[in-house]
C-alpha positions as CSV (number, residue, x, y, z in Angstrom):
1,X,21.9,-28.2,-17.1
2,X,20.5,-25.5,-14.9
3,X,17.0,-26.7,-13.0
4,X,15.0,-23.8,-11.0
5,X,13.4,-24.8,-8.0
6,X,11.4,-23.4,-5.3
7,X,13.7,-23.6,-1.7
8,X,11.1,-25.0,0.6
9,X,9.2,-27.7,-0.6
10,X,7.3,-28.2,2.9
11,X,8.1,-26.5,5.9
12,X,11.6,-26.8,7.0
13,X,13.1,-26.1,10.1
14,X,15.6,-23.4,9.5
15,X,18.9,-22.0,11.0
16,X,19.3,-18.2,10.6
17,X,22.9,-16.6,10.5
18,X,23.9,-12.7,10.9
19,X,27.1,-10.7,10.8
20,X,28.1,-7.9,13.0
21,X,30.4,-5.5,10.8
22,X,32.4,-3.0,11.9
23,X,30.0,-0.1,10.9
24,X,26.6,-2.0,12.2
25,X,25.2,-2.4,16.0
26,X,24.2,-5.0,17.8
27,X,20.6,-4.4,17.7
28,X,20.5,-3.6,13.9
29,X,21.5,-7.5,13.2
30,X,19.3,-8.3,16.0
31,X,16.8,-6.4,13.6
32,X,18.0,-7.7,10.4
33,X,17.5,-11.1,11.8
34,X,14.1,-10.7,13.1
35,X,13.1,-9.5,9.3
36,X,15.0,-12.4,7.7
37,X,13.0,-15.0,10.0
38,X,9.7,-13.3,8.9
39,X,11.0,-13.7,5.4
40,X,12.0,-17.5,5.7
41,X,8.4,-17.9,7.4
42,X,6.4,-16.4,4.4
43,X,8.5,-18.9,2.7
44,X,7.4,-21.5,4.9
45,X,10.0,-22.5,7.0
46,X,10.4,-22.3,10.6
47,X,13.2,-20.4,11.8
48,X,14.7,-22.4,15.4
49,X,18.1,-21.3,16.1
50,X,20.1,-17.9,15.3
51,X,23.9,-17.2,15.0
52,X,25.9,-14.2,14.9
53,X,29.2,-13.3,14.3
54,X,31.4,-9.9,14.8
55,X,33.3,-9.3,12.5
56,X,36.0,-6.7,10.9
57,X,35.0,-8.3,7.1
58,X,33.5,-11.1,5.8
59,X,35.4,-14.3,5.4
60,X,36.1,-14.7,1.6
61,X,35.6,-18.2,1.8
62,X,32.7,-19.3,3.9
63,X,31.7,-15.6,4.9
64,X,31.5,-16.1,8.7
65,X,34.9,-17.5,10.7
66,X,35.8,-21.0,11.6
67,X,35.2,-21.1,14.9
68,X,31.6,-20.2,14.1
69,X,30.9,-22.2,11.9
70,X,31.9,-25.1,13.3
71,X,29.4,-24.6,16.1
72,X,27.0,-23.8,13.5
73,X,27.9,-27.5,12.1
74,X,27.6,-29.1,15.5
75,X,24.6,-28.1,16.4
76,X,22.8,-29.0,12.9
77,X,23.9,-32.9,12.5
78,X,21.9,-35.6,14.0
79,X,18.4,-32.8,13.8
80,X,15.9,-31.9,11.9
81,X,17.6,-29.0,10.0
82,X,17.0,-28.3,6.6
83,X,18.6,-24.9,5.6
84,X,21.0,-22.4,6.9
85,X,19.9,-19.1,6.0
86,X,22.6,-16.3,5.8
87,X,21.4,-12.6,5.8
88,X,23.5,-11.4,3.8
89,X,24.3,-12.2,-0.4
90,X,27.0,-14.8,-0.1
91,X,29.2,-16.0,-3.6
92,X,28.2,-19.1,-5.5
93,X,31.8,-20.3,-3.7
94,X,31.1,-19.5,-0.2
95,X,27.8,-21.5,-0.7
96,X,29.7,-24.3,-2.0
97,X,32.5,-24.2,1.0
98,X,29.3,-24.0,3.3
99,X,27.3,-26.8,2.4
100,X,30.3,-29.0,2.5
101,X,30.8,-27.9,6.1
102,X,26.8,-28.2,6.8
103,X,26.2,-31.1,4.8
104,X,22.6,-28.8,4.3
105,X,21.2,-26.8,2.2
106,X,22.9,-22.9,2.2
107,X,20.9,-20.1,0.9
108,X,21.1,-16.0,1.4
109,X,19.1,-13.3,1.6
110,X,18.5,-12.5,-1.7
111,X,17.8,-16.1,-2.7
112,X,15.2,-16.3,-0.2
113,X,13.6,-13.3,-1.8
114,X,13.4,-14.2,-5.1
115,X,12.4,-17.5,-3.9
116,X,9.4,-15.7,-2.4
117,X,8.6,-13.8,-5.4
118,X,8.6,-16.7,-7.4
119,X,6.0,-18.4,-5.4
120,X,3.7,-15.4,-5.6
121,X,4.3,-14.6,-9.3
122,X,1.1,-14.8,-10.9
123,X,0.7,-12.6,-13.8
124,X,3.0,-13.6,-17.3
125,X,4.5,-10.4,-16.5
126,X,5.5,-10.8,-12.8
127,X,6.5,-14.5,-13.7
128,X,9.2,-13.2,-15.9
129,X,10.3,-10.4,-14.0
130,X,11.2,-13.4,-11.3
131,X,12.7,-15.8,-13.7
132,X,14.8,-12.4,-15.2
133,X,15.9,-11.8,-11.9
134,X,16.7,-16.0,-10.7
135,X,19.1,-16.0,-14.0
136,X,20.8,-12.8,-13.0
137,X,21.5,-13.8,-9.4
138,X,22.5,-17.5,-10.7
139,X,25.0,-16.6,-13.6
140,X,28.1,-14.7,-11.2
141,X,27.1,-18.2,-8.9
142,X,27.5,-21.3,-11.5
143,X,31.6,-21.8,-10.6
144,X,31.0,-22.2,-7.3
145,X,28.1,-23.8,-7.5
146,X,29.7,-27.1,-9.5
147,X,30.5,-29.1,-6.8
148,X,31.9,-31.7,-9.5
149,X,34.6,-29.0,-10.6
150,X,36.6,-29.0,-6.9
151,X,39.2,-30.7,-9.3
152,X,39.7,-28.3,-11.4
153,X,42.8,-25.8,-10.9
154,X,46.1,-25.2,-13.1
155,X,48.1,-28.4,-14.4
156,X,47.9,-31.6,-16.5
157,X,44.2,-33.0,-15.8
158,X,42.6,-30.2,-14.8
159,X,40.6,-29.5,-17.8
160,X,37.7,-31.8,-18.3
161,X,34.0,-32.7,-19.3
162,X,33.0,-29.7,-16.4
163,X,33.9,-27.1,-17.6
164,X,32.6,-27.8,-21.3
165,X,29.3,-28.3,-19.6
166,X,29.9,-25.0,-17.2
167,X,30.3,-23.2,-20.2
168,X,27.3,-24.1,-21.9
169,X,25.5,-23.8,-18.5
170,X,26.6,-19.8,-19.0
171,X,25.5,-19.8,-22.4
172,X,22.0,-21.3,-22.2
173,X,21.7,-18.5,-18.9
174,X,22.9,-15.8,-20.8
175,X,20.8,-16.4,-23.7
176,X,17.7,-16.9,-21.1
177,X,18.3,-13.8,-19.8
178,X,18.3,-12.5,-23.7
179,X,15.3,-14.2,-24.6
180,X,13.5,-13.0,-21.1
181,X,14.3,-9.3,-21.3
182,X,12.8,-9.4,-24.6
183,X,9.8,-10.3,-23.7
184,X,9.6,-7.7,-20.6
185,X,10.7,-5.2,-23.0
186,X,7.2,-6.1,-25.3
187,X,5.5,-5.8,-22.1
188,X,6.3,-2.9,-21.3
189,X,5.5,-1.6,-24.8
190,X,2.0,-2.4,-23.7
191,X,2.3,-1.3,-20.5
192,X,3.5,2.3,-21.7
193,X,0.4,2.5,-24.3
194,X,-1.7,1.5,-21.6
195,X,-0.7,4.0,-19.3
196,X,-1.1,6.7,-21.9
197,X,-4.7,5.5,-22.7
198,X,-5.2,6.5,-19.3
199,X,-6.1,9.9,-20.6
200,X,-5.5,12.8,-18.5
201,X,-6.3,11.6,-15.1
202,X,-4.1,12.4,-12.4
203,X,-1.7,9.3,-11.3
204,X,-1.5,8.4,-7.2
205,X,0.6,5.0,-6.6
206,X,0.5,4.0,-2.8
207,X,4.2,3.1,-2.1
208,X,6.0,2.0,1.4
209,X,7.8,-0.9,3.0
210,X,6.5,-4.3,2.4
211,X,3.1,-5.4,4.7
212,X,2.2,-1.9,5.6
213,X,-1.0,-2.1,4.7
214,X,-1.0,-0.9,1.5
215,X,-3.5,-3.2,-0.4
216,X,-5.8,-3.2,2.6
217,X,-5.9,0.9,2.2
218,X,-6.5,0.3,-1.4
219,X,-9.4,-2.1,-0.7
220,X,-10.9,0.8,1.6
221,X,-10.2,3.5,-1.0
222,X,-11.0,1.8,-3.7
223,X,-13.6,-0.9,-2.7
224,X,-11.4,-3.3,-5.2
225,X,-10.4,-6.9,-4.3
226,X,-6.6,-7.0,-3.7
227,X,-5.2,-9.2,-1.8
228,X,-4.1,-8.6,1.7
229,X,-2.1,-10.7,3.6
230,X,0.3,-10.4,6.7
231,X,2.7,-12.0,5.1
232,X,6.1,-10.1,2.9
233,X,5.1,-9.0,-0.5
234,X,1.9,-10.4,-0.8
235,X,1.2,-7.8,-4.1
236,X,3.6,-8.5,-6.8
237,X,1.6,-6.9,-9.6
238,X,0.6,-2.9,-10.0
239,X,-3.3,-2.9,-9.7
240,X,-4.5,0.5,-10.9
241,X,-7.9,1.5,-10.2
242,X,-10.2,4.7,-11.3
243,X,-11.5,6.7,-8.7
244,X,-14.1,9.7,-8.4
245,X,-14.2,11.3,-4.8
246,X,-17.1,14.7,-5.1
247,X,-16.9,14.1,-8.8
248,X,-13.1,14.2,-9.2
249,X,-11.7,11.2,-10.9
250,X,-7.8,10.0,-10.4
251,X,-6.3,6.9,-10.6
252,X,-4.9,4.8,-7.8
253,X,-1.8,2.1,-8.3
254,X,-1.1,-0.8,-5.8
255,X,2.5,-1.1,-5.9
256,X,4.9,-4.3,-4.8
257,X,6.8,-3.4,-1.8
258,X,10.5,-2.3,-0.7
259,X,12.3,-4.0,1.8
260,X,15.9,-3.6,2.9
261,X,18.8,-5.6,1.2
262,X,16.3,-6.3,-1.9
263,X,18.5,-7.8,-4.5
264,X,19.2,-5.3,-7.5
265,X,18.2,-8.1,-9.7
266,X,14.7,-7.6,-8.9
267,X,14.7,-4.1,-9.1
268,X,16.3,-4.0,-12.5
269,X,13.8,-6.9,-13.7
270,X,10.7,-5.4,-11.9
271,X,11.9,-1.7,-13.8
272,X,8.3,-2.2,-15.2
273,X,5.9,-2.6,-12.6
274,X,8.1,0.4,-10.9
275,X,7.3,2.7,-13.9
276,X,4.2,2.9,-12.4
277,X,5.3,5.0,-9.8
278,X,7.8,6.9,-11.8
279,X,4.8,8.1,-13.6
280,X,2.8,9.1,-10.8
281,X,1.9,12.6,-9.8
282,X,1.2,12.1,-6.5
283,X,2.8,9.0,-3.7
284,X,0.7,8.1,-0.5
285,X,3.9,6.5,1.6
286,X,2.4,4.0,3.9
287,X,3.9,3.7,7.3
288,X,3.6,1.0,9.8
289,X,4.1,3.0,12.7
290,X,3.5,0.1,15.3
291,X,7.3,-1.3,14.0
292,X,9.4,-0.6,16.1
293,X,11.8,0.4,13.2
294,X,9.5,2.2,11.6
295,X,12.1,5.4,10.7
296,X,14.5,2.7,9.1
297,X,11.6,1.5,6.8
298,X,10.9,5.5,6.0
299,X,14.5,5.6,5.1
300,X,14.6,2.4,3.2
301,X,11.5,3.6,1.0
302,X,12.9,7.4,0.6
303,X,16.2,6.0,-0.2
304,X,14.9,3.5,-3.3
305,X,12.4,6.4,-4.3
306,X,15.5,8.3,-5.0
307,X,17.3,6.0,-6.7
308,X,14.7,5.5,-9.0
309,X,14.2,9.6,-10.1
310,X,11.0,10.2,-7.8
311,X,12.8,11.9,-4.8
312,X,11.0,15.0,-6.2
313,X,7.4,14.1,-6.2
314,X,4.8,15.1,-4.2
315,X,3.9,12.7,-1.0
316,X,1.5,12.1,1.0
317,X,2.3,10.1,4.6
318,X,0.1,7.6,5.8
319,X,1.1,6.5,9.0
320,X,-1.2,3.4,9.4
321,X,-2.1,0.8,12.0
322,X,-2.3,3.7,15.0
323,X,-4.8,0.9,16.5
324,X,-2.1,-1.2,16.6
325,X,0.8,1.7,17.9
326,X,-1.5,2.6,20.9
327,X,-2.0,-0.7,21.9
328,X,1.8,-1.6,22.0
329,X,3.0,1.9,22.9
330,X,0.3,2.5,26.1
331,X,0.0,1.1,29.2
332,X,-3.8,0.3,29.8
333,X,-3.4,2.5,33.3
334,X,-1.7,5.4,31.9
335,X,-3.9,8.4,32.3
336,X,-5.8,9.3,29.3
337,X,-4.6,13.1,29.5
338,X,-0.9,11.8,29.6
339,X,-1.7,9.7,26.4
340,X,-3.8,12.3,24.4
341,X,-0.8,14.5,24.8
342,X,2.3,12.0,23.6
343,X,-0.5,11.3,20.7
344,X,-0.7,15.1,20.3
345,X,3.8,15.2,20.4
346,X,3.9,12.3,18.0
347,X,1.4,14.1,15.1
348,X,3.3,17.2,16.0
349,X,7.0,16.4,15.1
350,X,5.4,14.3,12.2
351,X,3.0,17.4,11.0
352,X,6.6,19.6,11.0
353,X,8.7,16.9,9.5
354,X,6.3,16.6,6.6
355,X,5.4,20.1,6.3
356,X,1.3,19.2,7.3
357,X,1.4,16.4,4.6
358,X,0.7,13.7,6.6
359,X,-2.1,11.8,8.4
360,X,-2.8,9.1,11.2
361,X,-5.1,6.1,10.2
362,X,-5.6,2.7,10.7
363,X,-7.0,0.8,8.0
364,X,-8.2,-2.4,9.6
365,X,-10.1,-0.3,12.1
366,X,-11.3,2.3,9.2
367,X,-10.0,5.2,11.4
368,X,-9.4,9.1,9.6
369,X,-9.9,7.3,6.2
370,X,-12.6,10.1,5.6
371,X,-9.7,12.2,6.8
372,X,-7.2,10.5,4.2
373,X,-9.7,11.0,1.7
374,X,-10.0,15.1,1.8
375,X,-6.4,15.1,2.1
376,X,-6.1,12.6,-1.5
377,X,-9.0,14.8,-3.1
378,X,-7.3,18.3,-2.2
379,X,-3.9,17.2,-3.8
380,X,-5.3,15.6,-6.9
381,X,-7.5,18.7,-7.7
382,X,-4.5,21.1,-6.6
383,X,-2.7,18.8,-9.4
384,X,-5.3,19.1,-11.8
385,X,-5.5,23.4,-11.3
386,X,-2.1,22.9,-12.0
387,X,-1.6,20.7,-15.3
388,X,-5.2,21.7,-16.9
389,X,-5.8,26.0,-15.7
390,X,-9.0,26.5,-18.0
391,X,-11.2,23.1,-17.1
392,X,-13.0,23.1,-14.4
393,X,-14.7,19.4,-15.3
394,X,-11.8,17.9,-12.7
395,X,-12.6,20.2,-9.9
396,X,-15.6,19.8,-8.7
């Protein structure tokens, strides 16, 4: 029978492995792989040793070439290693090859993920969004994941006890994954009549990249209690909060993060929580514009925005942490006329790109948030001119 489990039961020391394809750089893995080793520490491993590959395409059976992985194998017996993690989603098959190569645990990307999720699932509703999601990414995987069926191929013997019990392994998933989307479809029945006993109010759902800042912003805008880590996806659940700035009352929505590569599983299963921001009038993207990727993560967020039908809606950037930008971008002897005016080129191109809708804050160090909050209050009532003409009660 299928058993769920978290991946890390301690902290583990963890090997990390990339893939150079034909259409990627260098520096993107190297990118990739510095996200994937914050991932596997918000986890709770400890990421020690990277590999990566070039290759034209992925090996069908073990994903990364012989030669490789080999080395890979050499350098993890006889030490402490408890994982390899792969960046990328490998097959229930390529697993099993790996592991009997590694003699370790094998997980990707996308298992690491939902393992995450998992662990910082706390509602009923985020809990089986997760499990939803664990089912979906495990059912394609159960072949390969019988290590006792190696045996089993075409012939006389082949067909034994395992795949009987496979079979009802596929069953009891499937009809998991039945009972589970029931459920999330009864909670978001509630979740719709919720929304719409919201009233009238004009909607604003803070989106971005995961650990932005978003649910410190929405502590400061909000003076609510969500939690705020510097860790990957520390808000699973939407937190929606009333709020009146100069008597004008809107609502604000916390919203769970994007990140690159997130498995479509969790996307289709958290289809609720995202409603929140399909329903939205108004998105405040949050931008960590000390990363040094920064633009990618833009991309990454406009990209899912449009795949989910909000490409269209209004948006206010928040470029955040500037604090932290200055400090990593400026030399401590550069002139402070030389650094007003980069300052002045960055808000420039950023002002044009956005057509003015944008501003420069940093949350921790409550800079422009008075700023932010003028630029909120003259959408939302811009909004509110817009949906109700003849009531003034919004506007003032």
């Amino acid at each position: 029978m299928i058993e769920k489990k978290n991946i890390f039961n301690q902290e583990e020391k963890a090997v990390l492995v990339g893939v150079i394809l034909k259409n990627q750089t260098e520096q993107q893995v190297k990118e990739y792989l510095d996200e994937l080793s914050f991932l596997a520490e918000t986890a709770g491993a400890v990421p020690v040793k990277r590999y990566v590959q070039r290759l034209q395409h992925p090996d069908s059976k073990t994903y990364i070439g012989k030669g490789k992985l080999e080395e890979i194998s050499h350098y993890v017996q006889g030490k402490d290693i408890r994982v390899v993690i792969f960046d990328d989603e490998l097959t229930g098959a390529q697993i099993t090859n790996l592991e009997k190569v590694l003699n370790i645990k094998t997980i990707d990307r996308s298992d690491l993920i939902l393992d995450i999720f998992a662990r910082r699932a706390k509602t009923a509703q985020a809990r089986a969004q997760v499990e939803l999601a664990q089912y979906q990414y495990i059912l394609p995987r159960l072949r390969g994941m019988w290590k006792h069926l190696e045996r089993l191929g075409g012939g006389i013997g082949t067909r034994g006890p395992g795949e009987t019990e496979i079979e009802t392994d596929r069953r009891i998933v499937r009809e998991k994954i039945s009972l589970l989307r029931k459920r999330l479809g009864e909670i978001d029945k509630q979740a719709f009549t919720q929304r719409k006993e919201r009233g009238e109010l004009i909607r604003v759902a803070l989106v971005g990249y995961t650990n932005v800042g978003k649910s410190t912003l929405m502590n400061l805008l909000t003076k609510s209690g969500v939690l705020a880590e510097n860790k990957l996806f520390a808000t699973l659940d939407t937190t929606t909060r009333k709020v009146v700035y100069e008597n004008t009352p809107f609502l604000l929505s916390d919203t769970v993060g994007f990140i690159r590569k997130l498995p479509h599983h969790l996307v289709e299963s958290f289809k609720s929580t995202l409603d929140e921001v399909k329903e939205s009038d108004i998105l405040l993207h949050v931008i960590d514009i000390s990363h040094p990727q920064y633009e990618d993560q833009m991309n990454v967020v406009k990209t899912t925005l449009a795949e989910m039908g909000c490409h269209d809606k209004p948006v206010i950037c928040v470029f955040n942490k500037m604090d932290e930008y200055e400090r990593r971008t400026f030399d401590e002897w550069l002139e402070p006329e030389v650094r007003e005016n980069l300052l002045a080129e960055l808000k420039e191109r950023w002002e044009n790109e956005t057509n003015g809708s944008c501003v420069f804050i940093s949350a921790t160090e409550r800079q422009n948030i008075d700023l932010l909050r003028e630029t909120i209050l003259t959408k939302v009532r811009e909004h509110y001119r817009i949906r109700y003409p003849y009531k003034t009660e919004f506007l003032y």
